[in-house]
Every structure is written in structure tokens, then in C-alpha cells.
C-alpha positions in Angstrom: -22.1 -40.5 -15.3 -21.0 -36.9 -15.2 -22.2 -34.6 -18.2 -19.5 -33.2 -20.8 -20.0 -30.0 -19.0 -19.1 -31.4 -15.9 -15.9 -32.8 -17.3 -15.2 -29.2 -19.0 -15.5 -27.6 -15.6 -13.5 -29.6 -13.9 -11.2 -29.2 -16.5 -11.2 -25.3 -16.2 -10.9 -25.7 -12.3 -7.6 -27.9 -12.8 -6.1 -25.2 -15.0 -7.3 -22.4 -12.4 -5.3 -24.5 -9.6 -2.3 -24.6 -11.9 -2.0 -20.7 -12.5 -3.4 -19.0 -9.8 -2.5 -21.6 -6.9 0.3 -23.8 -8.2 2.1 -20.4 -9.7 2.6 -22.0 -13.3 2.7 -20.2 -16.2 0.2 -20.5 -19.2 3.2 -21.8 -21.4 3.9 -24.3 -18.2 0.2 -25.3 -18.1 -0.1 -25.9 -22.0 3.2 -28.3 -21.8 2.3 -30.1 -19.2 -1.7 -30.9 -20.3 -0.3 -30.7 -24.1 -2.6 -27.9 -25.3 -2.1 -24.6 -27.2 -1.1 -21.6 -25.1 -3.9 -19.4 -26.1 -6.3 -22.8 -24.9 -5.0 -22.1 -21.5 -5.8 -18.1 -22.2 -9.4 -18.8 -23.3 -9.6 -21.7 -20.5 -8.7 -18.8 -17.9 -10.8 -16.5 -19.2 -14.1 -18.8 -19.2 -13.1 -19.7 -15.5 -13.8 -16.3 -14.3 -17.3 -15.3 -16.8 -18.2 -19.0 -15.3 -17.4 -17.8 -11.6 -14.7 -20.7 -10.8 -12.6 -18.0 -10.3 -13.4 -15.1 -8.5 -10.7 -12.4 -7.5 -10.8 -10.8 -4.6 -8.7 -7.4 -4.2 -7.9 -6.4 -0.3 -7.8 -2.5 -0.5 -7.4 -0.1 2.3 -7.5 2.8 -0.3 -11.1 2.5 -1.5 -12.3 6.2 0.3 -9.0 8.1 -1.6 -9.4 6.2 -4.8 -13.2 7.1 -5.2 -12.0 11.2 -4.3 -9.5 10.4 -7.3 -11.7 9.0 -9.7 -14.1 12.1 -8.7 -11.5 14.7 -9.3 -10.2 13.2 -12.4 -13.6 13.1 -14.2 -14.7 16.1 -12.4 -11.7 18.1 -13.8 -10.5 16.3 -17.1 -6.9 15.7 -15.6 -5.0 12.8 -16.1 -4.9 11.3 -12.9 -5.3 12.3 -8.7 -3.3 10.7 -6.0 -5.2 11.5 -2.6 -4.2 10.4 1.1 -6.4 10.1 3.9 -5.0 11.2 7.1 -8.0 12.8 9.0 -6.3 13.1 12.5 -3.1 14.0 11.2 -1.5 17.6 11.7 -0.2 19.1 8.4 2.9 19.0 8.8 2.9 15.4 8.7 0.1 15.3 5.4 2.4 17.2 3.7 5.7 14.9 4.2 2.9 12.1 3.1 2.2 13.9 -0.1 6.1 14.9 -0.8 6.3 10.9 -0.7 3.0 10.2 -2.6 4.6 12.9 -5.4 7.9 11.2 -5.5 6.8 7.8 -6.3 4.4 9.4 -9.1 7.0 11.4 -10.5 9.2 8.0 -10.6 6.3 6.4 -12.7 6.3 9.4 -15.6 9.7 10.5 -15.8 11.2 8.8 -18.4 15.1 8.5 -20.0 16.0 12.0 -21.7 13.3 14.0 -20.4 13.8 17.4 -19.1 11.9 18.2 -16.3 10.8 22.0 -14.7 10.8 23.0 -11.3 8.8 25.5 -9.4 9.8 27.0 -6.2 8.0 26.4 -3.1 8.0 24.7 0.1 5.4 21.7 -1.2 8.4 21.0 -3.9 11.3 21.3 -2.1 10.3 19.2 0.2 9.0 16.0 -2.6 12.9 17.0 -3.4 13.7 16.1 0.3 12.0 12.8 -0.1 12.7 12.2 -3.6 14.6 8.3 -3.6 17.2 7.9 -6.1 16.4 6.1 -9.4 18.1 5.4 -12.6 17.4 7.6 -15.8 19.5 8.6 -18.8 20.3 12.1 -19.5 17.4 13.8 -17.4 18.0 17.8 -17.3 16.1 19.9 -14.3 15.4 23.6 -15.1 13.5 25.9 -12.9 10.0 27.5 -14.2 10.7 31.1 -12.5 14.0 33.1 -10.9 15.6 32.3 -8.1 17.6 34.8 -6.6 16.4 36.2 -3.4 17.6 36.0 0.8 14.2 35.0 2.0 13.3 31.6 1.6 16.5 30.9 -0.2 16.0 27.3 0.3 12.8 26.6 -1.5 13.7 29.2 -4.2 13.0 27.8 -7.9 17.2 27.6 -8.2 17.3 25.7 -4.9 14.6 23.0 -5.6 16.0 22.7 -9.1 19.6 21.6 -7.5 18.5 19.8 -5.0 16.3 17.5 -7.6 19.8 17.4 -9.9 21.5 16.5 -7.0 19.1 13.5 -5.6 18.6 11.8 -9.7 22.8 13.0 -9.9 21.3 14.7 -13.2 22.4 17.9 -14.9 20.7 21.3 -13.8 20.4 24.5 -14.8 19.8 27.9 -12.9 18.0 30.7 -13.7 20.1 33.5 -12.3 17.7 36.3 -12.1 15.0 37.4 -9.0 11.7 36.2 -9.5 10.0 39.0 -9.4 11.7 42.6 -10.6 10.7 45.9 -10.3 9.2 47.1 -13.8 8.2 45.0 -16.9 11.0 46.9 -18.4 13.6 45.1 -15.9 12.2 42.1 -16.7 12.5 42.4 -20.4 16.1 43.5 -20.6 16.9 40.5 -17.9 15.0 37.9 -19.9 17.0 39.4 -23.0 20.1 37.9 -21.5 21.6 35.4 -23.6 21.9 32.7 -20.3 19.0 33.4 -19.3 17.2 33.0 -22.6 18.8 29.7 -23.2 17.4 28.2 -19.8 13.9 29.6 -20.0 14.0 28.4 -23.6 14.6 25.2 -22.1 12.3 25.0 -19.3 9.4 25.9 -22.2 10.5 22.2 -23.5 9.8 20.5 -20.5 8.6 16.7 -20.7 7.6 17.1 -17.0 7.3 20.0 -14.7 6.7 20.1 -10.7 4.3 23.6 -9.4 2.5 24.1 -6.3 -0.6 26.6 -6.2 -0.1 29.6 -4.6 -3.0 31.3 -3.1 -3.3 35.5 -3.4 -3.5 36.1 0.6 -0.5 37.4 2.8 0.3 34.3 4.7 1.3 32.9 1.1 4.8 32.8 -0.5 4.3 35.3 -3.0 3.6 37.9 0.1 5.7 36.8 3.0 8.9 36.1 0.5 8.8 40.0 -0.2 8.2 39.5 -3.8 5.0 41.3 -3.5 3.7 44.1 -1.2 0.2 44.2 0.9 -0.9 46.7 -1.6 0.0 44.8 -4.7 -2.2 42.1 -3.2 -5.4 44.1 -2.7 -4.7 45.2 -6.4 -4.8 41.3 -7.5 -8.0 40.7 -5.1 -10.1 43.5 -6.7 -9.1 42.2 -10.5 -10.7 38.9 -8.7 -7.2 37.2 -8.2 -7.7 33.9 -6.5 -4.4 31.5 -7.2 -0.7 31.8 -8.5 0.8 29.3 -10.5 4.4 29.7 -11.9 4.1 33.5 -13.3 0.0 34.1 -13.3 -2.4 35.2 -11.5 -5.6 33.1 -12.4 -8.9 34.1 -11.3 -12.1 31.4 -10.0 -12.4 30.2 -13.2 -8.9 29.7 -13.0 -8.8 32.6 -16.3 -5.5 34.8 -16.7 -5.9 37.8 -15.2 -3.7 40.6 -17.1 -1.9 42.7 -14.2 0.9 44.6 -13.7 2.3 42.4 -11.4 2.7 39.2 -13.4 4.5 41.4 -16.4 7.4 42.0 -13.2 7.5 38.4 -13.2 10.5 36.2 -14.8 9.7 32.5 -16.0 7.2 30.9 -17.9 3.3 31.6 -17.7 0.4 29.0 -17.4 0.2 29.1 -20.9 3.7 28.0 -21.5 3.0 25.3 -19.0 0.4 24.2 -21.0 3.0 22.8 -23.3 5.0 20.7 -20.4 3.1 16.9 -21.2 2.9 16.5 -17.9 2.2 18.6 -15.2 2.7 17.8 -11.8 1.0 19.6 -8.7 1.7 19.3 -5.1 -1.3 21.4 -2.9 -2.8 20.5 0.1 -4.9 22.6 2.8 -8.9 23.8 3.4 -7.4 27.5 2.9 -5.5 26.3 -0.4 -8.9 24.7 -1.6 -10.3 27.6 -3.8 -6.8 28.1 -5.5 -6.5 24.2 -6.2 -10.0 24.3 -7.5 -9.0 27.5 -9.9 -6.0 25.7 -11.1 -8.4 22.9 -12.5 -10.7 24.5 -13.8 -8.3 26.5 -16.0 -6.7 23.3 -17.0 -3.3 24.1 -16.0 -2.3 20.9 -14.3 -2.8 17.2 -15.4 -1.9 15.4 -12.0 -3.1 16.6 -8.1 -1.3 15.0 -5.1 -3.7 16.0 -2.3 -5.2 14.9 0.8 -8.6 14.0 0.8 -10.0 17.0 3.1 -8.7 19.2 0.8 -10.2 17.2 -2.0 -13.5 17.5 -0.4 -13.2 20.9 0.3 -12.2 21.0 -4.0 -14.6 19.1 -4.9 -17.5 20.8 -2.6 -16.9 24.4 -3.6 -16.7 23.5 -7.3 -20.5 21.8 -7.1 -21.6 24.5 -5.2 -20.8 27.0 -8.0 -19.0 29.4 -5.7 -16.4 29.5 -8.7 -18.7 30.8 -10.9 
């Protein structure tokens, strides 16, 4: 005759069928077999510490979750979302990461929140593929100026619209350059009562959206005409090594004092550092030293990357080249 714990696991199989073949709920399965719910819950829980049931998860994303797990304990930041597309020509990684981005920012923005924006061409275009979904009273605000004919279209004011527009949210502009010509400028500009009031609000952001800039001349910073060859060289020597919104951070991912972030209009790192949730975009080998500067500063709490690029992060960082 079969042994009480025969009967019990044959019991605990029967309830397995019921939930995780048949599709009943625990409140279904208690009815029916006239049992508490929290049996069931108990009875399901044995089934799996006895082996009965064993749960298999299919998942092609093993290689770019173990590069997020890495960066997020390497780092401290709140999460990583890393793609995998080795044979893939940038271009096409980035619009892959603009999509990664958007479904993140979907999961953390919630009802009310006001939400900063950084120019750039890695934001504008997670604005691009940004779908449309439902929250109350969201309000964008740019992190920096906007005015400027170069690169008009991923300008702080631009990606800032274009984000209002997609969510069909209120947004604000900063109507100022990014980047003046004296600290002086820059103080009576930021003294403006309109302008005030929106960098006021972009220092209460729930969420904010960067990229990180590197200090070379094929960057934004350089090619935008914001800053000259020779301001460059000056930031290099001081040990300059990424941008992101108004500073200049060194390997260590430090604030570097300089002349050229005081001609700068919008918030620091260290107003950033308020935003709960920041959000960065940054992908590319040559972008790798500047990502890795960003982190260790502790300027950013999520990284959408690809995983060469995480590699690349994650390699220099061991090696101690940052130090």
C-alpha cells in the first residue's frame, strides 16, 4: 500500500497540475479540493523545495544580463540595460538603445513627475522612439540652454519639446545659449526671472535623461561651436575626460573647476545628484573612458549601453587606467 508520503506527493503533484498546467488560481484550487488558500500557497511552495516542480526560464539575454549585473555591482547604480549586437554597425546599436531607453523610462516615470532633459543626439533620438503612454501631469524641462543654429535639432530645448510632444505633456524652454561668453554673461542671464523659474524647476526633477560627452573634437561640445580647439587642450591638461550636463569630470569622474564650465548655463552634476533617477544613454569603444568616469563619480543611477562598450567599461575600470 502506498506510504502517507506517497499520498502527500501525489497530492502536491495534483495541485501543481491545477496551477501551473490547468491555469487555476490558488483561490480556484482551495474551492475545488476544499482547503484554505494559504494550504494551496504552502502546497506550492513544498512542490518546488521537493523538485515536483521545476521552472525552467528560456532566456536569450543571459550574456547582457550577466554585463548588467557586473556594471551594477561594479558601480553601485541602480540598474544596467545592455544589448548585444556584435556585428551590428552603430547606427543601428544606437536606434536599439533609443528603444531599450524608452521602455525603461516607461517603467520609472510615474504620474506628476517632472522629468529633465539633456541635449544630445543619443536623447533626441530615445525622443524619436519614445511610444506614447498615459501619465498625469508630467512636466519636461531641459538640464542646459538651448539656443544655438548648429545642431538645432538635438539642442536641450529641442529634445525637451519633442519629449512634451510624444507623452502630449507640458514643457518648458530654457531660452538662453548653452554656453556664453564670460561667467559674467552667464550670471546676469541665469538672473532672469524665466529663466530662474525653469532651471529652478529642472533642479526638482523626479527623472532626468543625459548622455556622456567625451572632451575630444569629434564630440558635441566641440563640433557644436560651443567650445573652441584651444578651450579643449585647456580641459585635457586639467585631466578633463567626460561632460555631463554643465561639468567637466575628470577619470575619477571628480569636478574639475575650469573656466569653461562657469560659461556654462544649466545645472551641474551636483545638482543632478538630486534628480532620483538618473537616466544615461552612451554607447561606443571611444565613449568608454567617459562612461566609465561618469560612474565612478556617481552621477548616473541607470546605463543603457551595448555590451562592447560595457566590456570596454568594465575592462579599463579593472585595469586601473582610471586611477
Amino acid at each position: 500500500m502506498p506510504d502517507i508520503n506517497e499520498e502527500k506527493i501525489r497530492q502536491l503533484v495534483k495541485i501543481s497540475t491545477f496551477y501551473y498546467l490547468d491555469g487555476l488560481s490558488q483561490q480556484e484550487i482551495a474551492e475545488q479540493l476544499s482547503v484554505s488558500r494559504s494550504q494551496v500557497s504552502r502546497m506550492l511552495s513544498a512542490a518546488k523545495s521537493e523538485g515536483i516542480v521545476q521552472i525552467t526560464i528560456k532566456n536569450p539575454y543571459g550574456d547582457e544580463q550577466q554585463y548588467e549585473r557586473r556594471l551594477k555591482e561594479t558601480f553601485g547604480i541602480k540598474n544596467a540595460v545592455v544589448i548585444n549586437m556584435p556585428d551590428a554597425e552603430q547606427q543601428m546599436i544606437d536606434l536599439h538603445l533609443a528603444r531599450a531607453g524608452a521602455v525603461l523610462l516607461e517603467s520609472i516615470i510615474k504620474h506628476h513627475d517632472i522629468i529633465g532633459i539633456m541635449a544630445g543626439k543619443s536623447v533626441n533620438l530615445l525622443a524619436q522612439e519614445l511610444p506614447f503612454f498615459s501619465r498625469k501631469n508630467l512636466r519636461f524641462v531641459p538640464l542646459v540652454g538651448g539656443w544655438g543654429a548648429e545642431g538645432a535639432t538635438w539642442h536641450a530645448n529641442s529634445n525637451t519639446r519633442l519629449f512634451g510632444e510624444k507623452l502630449k505633456s507640458k514643457y518648458f524652454l530654457i531660452n538662453a545659449p548653452a554656453v556664453v561668453v564670460s561667467k559674467q554673461a552667464r550670471d546676469i542671464i541665469t538672473a532672469e526671472r524665466e529663466i530662474a523659474d525653469v532651471i529652478e524647476l529642472a533642479r526638482q526633477a523626479a527623472v532626468s535623461v543625459v548622455g556622456i560627452g567625451t572632451v575630444s573634437e569629434e564630440d558635441t561640445i566641440v563640433t557644436s561651436g560651443y567650445f573652441s580647439k584651444e578651450d579643449l587642450h585647456r580641459l585635457r591638461d586639467k585631466g578633463a575626460e567626460a561632460v555631463v550636463c554643465t561639468s567637466f569630470l575628470d577619470r575619477n569622474g571628480n569636478v574639475i573647476k575650469c573656466e569653461e564650465a562657469s560659461r556654462m548655463i544649466g545645472l551641474s552634476v551636483h545638482e543632478l545628484k538630486n534628480t532620483q533617477n538618473v537616466v544615461a544613454v552612451a554607447s561606443g569603444k571611444k565613449k568608454a573612458a567617459a562612461i566609465g568616469a561618469a560612474l565612478r563619480g556617481g552621477w548616473i543611477d541607470f546605463l543603457v549601453t551595448d555590451m562592447a562598450t560595457a566590456k570596454e567599461v568594465l575592462s579599463l575600470h579593472h585595469s586601473g587606467s582610471h586611477s
